[in-house]
ChimeraX commands (.cxc) that place a marker at each C-alpha (Angstrom):
marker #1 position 90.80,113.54,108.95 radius 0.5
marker #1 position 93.88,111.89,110.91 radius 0.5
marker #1 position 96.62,113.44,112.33 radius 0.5
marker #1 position 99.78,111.12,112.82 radius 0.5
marker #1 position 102.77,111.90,114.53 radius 0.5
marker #1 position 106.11,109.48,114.45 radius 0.5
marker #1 position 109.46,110.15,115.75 radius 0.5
marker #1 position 112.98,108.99,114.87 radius 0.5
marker #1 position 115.87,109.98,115.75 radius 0.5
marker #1 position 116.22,113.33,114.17 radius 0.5
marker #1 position 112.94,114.34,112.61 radius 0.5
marker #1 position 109.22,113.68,113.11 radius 0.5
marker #1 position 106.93,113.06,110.26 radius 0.5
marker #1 position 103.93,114.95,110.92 radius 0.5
marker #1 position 100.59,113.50,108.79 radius 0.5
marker #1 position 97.04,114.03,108.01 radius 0.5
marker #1 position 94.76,112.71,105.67 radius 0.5
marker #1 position 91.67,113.70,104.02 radius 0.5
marker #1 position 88.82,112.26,102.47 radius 0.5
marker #1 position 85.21,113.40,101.09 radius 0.5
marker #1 position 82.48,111.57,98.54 radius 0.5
marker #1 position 82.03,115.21,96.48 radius 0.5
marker #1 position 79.40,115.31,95.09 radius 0.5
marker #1 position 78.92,111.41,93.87 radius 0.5
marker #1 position 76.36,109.18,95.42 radius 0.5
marker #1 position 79.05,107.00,96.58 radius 0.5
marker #1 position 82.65,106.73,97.95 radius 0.5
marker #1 position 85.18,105.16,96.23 radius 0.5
marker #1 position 88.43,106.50,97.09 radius 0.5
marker #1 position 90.48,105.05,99.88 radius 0.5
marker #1 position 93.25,106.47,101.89 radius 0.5
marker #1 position 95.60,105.94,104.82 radius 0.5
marker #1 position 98.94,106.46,106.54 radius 0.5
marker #1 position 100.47,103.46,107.85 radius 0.5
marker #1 position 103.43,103.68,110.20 radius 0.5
marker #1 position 105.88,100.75,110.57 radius 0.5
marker #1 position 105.30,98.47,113.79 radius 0.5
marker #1 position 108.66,97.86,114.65 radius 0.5
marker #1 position 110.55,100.92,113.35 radius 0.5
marker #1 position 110.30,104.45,114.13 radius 0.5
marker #1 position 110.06,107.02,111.26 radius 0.5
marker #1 position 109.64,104.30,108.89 radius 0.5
marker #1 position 105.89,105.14,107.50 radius 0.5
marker #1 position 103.61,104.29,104.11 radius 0.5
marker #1 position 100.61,106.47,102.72 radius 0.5
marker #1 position 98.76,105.37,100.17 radius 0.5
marker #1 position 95.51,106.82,98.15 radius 0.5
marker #1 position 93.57,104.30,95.66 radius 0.5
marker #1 position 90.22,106.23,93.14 radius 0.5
marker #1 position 88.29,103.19,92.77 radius 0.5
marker #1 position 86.26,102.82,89.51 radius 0.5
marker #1 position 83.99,100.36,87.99 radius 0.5
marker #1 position 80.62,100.31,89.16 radius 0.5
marker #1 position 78.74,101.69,92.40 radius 0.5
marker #1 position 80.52,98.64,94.20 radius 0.5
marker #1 position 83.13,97.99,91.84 radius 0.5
marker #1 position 85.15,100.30,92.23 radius 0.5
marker #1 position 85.34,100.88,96.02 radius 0.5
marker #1 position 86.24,96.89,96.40 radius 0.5
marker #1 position 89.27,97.98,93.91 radius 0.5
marker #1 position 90.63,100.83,96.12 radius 0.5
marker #1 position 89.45,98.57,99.77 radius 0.5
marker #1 position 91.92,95.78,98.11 radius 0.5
marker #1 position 94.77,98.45,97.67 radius 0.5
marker #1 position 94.62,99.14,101.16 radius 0.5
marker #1 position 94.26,95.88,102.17 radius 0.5
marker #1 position 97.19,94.24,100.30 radius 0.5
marker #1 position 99.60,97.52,101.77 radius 0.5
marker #1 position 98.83,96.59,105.19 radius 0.5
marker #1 position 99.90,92.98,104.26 radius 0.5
marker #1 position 102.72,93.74,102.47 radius 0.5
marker #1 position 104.14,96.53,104.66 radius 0.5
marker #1 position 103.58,94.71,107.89 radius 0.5
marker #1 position 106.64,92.26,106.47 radius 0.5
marker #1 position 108.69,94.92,105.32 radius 0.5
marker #1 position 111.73,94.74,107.12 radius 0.5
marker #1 position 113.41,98.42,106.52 radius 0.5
marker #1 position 117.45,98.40,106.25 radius 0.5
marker #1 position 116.90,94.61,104.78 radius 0.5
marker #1 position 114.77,95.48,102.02 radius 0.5
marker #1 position 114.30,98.10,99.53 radius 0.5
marker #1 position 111.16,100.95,99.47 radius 0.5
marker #1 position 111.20,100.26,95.59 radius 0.5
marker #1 position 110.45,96.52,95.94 radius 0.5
marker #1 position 107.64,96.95,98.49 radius 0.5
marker #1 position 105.83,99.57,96.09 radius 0.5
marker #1 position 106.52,97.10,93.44 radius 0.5
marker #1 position 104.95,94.69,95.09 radius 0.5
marker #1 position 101.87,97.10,96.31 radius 0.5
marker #1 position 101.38,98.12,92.59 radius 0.5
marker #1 position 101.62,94.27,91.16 radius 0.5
marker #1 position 99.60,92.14,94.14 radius 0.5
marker #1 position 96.97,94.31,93.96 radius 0.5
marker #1 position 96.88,94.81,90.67 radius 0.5
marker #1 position 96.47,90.77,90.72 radius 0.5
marker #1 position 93.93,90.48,93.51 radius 0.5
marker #1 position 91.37,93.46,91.91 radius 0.5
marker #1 position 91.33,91.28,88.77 radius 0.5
marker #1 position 90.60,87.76,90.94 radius 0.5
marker #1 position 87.88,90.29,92.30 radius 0.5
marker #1 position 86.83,90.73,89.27 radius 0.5
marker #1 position 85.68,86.84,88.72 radius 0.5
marker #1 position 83.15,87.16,91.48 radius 0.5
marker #1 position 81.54,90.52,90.74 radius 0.5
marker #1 position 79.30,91.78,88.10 radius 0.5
marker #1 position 81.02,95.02,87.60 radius 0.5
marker #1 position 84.77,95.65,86.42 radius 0.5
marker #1 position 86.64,96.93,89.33 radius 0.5
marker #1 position 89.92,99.00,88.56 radius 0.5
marker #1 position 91.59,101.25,91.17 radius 0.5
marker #1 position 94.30,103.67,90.33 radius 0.5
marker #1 position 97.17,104.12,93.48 radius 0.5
marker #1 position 99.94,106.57,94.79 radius 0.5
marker #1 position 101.76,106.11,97.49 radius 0.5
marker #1 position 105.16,107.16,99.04 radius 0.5
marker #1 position 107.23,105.07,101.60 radius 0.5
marker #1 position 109.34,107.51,103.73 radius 0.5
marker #1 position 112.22,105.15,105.69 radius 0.5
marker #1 position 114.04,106.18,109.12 radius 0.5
marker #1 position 117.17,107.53,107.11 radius 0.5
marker #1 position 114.97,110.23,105.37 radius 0.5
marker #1 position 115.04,108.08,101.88 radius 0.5
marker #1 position 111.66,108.28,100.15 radius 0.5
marker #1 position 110.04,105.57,97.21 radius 0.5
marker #1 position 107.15,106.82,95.42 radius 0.5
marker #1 position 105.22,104.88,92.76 radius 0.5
marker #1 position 101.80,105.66,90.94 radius 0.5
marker #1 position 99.43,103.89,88.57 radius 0.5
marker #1 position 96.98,105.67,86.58 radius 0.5
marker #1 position 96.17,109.83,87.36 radius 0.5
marker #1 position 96.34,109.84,91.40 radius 0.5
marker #1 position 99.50,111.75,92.22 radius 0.5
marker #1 position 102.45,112.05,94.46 radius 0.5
marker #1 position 104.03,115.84,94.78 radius 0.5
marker #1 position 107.48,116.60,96.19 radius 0.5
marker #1 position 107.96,120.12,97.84 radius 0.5
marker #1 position 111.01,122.10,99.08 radius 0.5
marker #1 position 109.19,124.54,101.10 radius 0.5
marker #1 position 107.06,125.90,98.65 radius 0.5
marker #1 position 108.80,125.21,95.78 radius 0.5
marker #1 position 107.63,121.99,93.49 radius 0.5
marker #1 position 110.42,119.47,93.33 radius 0.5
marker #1 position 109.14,116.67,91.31 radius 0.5
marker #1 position 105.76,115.08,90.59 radius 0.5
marker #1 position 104.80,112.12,89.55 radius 0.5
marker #1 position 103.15,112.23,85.52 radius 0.5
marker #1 position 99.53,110.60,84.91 radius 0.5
marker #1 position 99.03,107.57,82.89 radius 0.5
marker #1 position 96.58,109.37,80.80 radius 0.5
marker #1 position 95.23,109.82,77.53 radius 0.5
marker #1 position 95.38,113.74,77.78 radius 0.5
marker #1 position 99.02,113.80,79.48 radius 0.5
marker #1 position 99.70,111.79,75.51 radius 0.5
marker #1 position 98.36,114.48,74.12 radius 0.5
marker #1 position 100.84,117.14,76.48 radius 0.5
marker #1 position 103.59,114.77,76.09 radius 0.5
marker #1 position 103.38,115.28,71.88 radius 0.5
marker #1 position 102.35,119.01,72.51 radius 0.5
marker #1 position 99.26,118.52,71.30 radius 0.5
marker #1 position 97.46,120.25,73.92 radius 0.5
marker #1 position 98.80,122.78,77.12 radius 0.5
marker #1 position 98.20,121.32,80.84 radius 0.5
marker #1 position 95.33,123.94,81.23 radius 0.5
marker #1 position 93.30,122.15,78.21 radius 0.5
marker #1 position 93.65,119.08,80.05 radius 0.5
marker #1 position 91.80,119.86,83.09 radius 0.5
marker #1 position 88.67,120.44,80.30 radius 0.5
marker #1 position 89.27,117.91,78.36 radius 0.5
marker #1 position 85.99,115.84,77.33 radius 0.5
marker #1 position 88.87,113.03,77.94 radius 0.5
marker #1 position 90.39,114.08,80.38 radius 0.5
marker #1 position 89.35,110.96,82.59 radius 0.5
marker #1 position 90.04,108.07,80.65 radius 0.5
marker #1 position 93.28,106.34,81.46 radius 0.5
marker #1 position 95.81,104.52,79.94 radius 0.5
marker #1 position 96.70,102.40,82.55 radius 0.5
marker #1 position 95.98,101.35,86.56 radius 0.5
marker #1 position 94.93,98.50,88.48 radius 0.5
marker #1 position 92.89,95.64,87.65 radius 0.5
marker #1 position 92.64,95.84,83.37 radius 0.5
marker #1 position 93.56,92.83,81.31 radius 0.5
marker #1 position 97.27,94.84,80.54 radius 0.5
marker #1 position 99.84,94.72,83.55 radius 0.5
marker #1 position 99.72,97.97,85.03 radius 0.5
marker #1 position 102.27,100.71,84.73 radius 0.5
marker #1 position 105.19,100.97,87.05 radius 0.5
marker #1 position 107.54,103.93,86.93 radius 0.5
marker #1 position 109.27,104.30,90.44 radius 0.5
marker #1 position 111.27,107.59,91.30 radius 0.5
marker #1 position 113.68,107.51,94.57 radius 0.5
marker #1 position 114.34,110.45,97.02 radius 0.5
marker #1 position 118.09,110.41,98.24 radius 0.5
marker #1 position 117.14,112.15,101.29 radius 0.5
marker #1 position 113.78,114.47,102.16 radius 0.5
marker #1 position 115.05,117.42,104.21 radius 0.5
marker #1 position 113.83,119.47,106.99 radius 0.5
marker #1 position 110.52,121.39,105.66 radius 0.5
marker #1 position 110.08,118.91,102.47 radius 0.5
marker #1 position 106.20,118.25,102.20 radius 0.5
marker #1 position 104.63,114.96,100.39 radius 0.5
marker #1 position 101.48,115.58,99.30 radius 0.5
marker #1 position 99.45,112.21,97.33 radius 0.5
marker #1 position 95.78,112.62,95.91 radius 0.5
marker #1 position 93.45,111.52,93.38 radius 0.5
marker #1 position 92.31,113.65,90.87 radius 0.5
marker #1 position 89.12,114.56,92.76 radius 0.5
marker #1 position 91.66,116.88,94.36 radius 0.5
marker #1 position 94.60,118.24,92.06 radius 0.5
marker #1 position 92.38,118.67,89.26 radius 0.5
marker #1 position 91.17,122.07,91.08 radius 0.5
marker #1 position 94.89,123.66,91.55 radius 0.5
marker #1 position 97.95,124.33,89.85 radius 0.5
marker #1 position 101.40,123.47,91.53 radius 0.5
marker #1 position 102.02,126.82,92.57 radius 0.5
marker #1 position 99.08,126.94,95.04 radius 0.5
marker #1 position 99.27,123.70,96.42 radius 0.5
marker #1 position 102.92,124.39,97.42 radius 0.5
marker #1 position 101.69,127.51,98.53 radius 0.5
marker #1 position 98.93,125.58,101.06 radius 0.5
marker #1 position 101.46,122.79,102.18 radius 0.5
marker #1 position 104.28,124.78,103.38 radius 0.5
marker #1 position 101.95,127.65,105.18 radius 0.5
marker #1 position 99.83,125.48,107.11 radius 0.5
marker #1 position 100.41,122.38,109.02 radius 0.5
marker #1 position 99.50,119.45,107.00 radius 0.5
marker #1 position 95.63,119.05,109.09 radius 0.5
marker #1 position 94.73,122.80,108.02 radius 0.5
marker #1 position 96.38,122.80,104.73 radius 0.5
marker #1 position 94.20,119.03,104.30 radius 0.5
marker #1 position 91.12,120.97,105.40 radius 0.5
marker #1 position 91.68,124.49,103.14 radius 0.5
marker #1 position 92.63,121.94,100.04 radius 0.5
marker #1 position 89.51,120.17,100.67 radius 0.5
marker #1 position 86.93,122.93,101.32 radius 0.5
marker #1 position 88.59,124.80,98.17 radius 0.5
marker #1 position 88.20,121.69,96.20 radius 0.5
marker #1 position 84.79,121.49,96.94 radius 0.5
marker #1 position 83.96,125.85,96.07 radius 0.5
marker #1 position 85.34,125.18,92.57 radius 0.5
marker #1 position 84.10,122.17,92.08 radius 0.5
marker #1 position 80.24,124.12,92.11 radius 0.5
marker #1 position 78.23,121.20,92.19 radius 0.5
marker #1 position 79.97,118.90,89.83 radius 0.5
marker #1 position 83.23,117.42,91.97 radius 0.5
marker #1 position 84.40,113.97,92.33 radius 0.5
marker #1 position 85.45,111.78,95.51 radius 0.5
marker #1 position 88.62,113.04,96.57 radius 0.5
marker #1 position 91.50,112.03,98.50 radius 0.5
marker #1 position 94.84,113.17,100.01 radius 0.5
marker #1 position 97.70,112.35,102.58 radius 0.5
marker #1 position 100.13,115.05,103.42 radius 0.5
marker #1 position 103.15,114.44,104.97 radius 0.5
marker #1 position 106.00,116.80,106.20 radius 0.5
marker #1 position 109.31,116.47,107.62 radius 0.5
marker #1 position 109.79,118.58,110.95 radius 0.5
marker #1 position 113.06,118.59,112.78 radius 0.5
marker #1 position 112.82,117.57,116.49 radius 0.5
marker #1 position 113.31,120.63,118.83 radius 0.5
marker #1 position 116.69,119.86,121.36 radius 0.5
marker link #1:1,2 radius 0.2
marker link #1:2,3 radius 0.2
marker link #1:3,4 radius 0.2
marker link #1:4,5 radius 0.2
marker link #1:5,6 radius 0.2
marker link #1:6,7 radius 0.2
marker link #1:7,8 radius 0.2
marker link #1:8,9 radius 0.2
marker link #1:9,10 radius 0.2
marker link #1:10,11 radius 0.2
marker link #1:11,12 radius 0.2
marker link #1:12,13 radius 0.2
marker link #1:13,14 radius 0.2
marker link #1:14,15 radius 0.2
marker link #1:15,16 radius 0.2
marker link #1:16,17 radius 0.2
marker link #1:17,18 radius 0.2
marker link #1:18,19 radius 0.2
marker link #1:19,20 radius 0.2
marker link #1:20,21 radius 0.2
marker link #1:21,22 radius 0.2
marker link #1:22,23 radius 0.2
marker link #1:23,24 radius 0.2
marker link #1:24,25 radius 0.2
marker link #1:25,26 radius 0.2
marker link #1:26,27 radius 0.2
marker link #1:27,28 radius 0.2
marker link #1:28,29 radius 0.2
marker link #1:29,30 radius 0.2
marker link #1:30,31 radius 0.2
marker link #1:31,32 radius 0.2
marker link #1:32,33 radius 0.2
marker link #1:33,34 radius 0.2
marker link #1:34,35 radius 0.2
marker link #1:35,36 radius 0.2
marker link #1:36,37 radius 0.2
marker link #1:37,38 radius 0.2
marker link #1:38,39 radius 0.2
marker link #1:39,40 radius 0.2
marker link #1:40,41 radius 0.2
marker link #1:41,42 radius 0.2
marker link #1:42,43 radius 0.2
marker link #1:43,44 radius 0.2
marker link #1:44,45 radius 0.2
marker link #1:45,46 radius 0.2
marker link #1:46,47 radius 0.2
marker link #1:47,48 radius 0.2
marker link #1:48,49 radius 0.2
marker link #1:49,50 radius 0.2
marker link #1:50,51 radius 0.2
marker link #1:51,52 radius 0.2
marker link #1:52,53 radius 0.2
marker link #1:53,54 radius 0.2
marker link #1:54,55 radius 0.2
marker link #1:55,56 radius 0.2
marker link #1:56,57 radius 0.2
marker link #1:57,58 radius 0.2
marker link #1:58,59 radius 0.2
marker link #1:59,60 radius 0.2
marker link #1:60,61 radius 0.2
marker link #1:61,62 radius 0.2
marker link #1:62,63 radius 0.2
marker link #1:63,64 radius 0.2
marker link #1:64,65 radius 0.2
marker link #1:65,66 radius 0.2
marker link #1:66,67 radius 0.2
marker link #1:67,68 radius 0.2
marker link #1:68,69 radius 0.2
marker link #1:69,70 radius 0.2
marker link #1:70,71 radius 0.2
marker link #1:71,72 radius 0.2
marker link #1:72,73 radius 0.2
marker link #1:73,74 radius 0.2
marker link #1:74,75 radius 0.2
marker link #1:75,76 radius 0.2
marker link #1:76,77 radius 0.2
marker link #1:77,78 radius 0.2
marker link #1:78,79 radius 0.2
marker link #1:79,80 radius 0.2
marker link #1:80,81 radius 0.2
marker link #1:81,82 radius 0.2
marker link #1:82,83 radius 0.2
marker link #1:83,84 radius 0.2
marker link #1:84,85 radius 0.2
marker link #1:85,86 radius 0.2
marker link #1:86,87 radius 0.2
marker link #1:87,88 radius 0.2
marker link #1:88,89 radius 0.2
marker link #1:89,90 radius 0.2
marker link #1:90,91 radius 0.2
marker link #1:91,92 radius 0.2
marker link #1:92,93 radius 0.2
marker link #1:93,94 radius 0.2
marker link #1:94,95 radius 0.2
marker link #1:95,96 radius 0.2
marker link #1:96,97 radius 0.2
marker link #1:97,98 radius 0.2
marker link #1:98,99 radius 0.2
marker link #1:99,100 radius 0.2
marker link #1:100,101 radius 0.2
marker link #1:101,102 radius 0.2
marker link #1:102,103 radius 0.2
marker link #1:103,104 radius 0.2
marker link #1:104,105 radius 0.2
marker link #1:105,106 radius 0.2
marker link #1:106,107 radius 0.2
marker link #1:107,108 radius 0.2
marker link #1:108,109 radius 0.2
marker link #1:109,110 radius 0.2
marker link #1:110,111 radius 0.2
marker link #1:111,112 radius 0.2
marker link #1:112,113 radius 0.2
marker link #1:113,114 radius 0.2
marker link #1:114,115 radius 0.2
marker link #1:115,116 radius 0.2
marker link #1:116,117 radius 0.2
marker link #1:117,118 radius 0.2
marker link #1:118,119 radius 0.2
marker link #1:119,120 radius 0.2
marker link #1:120,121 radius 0.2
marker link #1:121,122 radius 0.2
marker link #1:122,123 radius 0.2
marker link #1:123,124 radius 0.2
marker link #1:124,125 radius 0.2
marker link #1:125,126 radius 0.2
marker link #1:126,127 radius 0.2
marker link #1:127,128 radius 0.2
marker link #1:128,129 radius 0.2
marker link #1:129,130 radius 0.2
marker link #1:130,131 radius 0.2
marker link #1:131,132 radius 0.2
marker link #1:132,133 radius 0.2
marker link #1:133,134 radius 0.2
marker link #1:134,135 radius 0.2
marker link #1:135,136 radius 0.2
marker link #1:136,137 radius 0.2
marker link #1:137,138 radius 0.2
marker link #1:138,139 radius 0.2
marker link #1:139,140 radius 0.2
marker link #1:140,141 radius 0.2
marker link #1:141,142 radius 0.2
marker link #1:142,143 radius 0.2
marker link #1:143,144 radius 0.2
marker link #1:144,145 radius 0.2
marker link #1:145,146 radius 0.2
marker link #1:146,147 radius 0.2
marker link #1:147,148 radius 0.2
marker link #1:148,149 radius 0.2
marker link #1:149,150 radius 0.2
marker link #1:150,151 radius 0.2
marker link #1:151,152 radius 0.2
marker link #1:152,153 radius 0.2
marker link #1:153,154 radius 0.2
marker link #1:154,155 radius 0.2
marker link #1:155,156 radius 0.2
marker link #1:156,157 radius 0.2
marker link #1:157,158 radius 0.2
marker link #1:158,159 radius 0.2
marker link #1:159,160 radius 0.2
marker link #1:160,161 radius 0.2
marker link #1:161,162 radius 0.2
marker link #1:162,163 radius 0.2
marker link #1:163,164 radius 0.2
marker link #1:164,165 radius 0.2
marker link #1:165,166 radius 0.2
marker link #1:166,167 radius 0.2
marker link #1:167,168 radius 0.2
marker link #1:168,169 radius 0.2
marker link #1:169,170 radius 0.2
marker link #1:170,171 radius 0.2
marker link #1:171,172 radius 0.2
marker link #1:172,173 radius 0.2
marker link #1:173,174 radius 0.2
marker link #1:174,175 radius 0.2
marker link #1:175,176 radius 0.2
marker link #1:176,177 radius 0.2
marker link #1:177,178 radius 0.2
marker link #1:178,179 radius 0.2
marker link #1:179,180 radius 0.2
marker link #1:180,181 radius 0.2
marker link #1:181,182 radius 0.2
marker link #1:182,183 radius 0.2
marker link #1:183,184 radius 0.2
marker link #1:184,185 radius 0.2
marker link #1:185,186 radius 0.2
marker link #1:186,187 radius 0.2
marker link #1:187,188 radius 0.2
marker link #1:188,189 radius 0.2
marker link #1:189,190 radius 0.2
marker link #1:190,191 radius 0.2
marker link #1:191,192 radius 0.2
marker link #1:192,193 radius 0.2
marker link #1:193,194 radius 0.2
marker link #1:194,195 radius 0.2
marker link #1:195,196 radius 0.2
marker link #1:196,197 radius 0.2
marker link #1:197,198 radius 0.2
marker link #1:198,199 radius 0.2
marker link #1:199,200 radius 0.2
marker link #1:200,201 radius 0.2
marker link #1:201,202 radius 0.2
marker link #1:202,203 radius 0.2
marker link #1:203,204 radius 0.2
marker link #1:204,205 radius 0.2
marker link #1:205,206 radius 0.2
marker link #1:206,207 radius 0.2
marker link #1:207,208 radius 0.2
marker link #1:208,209 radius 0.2
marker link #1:209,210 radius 0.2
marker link #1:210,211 radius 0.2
marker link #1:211,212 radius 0.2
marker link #1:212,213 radius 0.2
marker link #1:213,214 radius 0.2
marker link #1:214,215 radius 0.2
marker link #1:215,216 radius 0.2
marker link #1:216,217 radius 0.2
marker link #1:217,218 radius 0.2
marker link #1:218,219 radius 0.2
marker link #1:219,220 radius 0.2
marker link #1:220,221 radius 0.2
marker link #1:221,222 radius 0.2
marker link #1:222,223 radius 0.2
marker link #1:223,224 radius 0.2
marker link #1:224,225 radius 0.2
marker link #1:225,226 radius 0.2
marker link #1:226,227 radius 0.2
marker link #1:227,228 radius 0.2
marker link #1:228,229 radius 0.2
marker link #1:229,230 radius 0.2
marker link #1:230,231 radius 0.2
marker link #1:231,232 radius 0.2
marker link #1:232,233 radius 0.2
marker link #1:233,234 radius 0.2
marker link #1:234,235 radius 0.2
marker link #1:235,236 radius 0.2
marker link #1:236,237 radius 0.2
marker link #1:237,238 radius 0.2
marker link #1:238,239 radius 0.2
marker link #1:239,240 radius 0.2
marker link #1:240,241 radius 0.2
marker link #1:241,242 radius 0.2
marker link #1:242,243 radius 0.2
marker link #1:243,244 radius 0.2
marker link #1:244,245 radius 0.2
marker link #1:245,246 radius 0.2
marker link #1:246,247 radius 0.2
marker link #1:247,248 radius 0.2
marker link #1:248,249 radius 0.2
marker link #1:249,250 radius 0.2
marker link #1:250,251 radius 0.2
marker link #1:251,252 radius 0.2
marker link #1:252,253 radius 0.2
marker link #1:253,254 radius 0.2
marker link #1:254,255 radius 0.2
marker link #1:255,256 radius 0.2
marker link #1:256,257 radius 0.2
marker link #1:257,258 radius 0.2
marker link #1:258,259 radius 0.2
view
């Protein structure tokens, strides 16, 4: 776990990631914060859930990472827009996991999240397949971001509640991400301004599949984002009991600067 720190001029962004292989053989989630070289409070997390293969998939969700440190160390804030860089993130990698693809015996595919928080307090978030992006006001859920899923079909034609979903013998079989023959999906949502106390929270499925909304606003606004990264992750792993994927998470919160 990594705790980041990065000051503007009226708020810090406080940061911390988490990461653990479950109970797979392998790892094949990726994640990362990446704060802007040149611009304070300017900052990009990202989480890819590789798939495809004991190799496949984690050379999916390395080429996610890989292709948002290109594209964000161009990314002139104030010049550009957040919405065009994740557009970007979501279609260049999207295009380089399927070149991948040529070279390797297995079918790599990588789903992503990821939020870009600029120095005004604006926030882009953008998502391809069932890793998430939460927005909270305190504790309270503002907005999350809805899976590109076969099972959130079946909730959008009220077929089946939320709670089915998590046990759904389909639950993990997508409808779109990165790296298939079909373009991925791309379904931005914009932040006017985060305020003082909002919490991001991004994660594969590894992790949200184990809570509802309630508790993991709960988690985020009691604890500073490296304990509430370590309590998500160790509960994760109790309910899991055996059986739980790779998981991955970034928190972020927005802390006024004490005068």
């Amino acid at each position: 776990m990594v705790t980041l720190a990065s000051s503007a001029a009226t708020f810090r962004l406080s940061a911390a990631t988490g990461l653990h292989r479950g109970d797979r053989a392998y790892q094949q989630d990726q994640v990362e914060v990446l704060l802007h070289a040149r611009v304070p409070g300017c900052a990009l997390a990202v989480v890819a859930d590789g798939m495809g293969g004991k190799s496949g998939g984690r050379k999916a969700a390395d080429q996610v990472l890989l292709t948002a440190r290109q594209i964000f160390e161009r990314f002139a804030p104030g010049s550009e827009s957040g919405e065009e860089l994740l557009r970007q993130l979501v279609m260049e990698s999207h295009l380089m996991i399927k070149l991948t693809a040529l070279t390797a015996e297995e079918e790599p595919h990588s789903t992503v999240a990821a939020f870009l928080v600029a120095p005004d307090l604006g926030c882009d978030v953008v998502h391809a397949g069932d890793s998430r992006v939460y927005h909270f006001r305190g504790p309270e859920l503002m907005r999350r971001t809805v899976d590109h899923s076969f099972v959130q079909r079946l909730i959008d034609e009220g077929k089946i509640t939320e709670t089915a979903a998590n046990t759904h013998p389909q639950s993990n079989l997508l409808t779109g991400c990165l790296g298939t023959h079909a373009d991925p999906p791309h379904a931005p949502w914009h932040i006017d301004k985060l305020e003082f106390g909002d919490t991001l929270l991004a994660c594969s499925d590894g992790l949200w599949h184990y809570f509802s909304a309630k508790e993991l606003g709960a988690i985020v606004h009691t604890l500073p984002p490296r304990d509430a990264s370590e309590m998500l992750i160790n509960k994760a792993r109790q309910r899991a009991r055996g059986g739980g994927d790779n998981l991955s998470l970034v928190i972020a919160r927005i802390e006024a600067i004490a005068k």
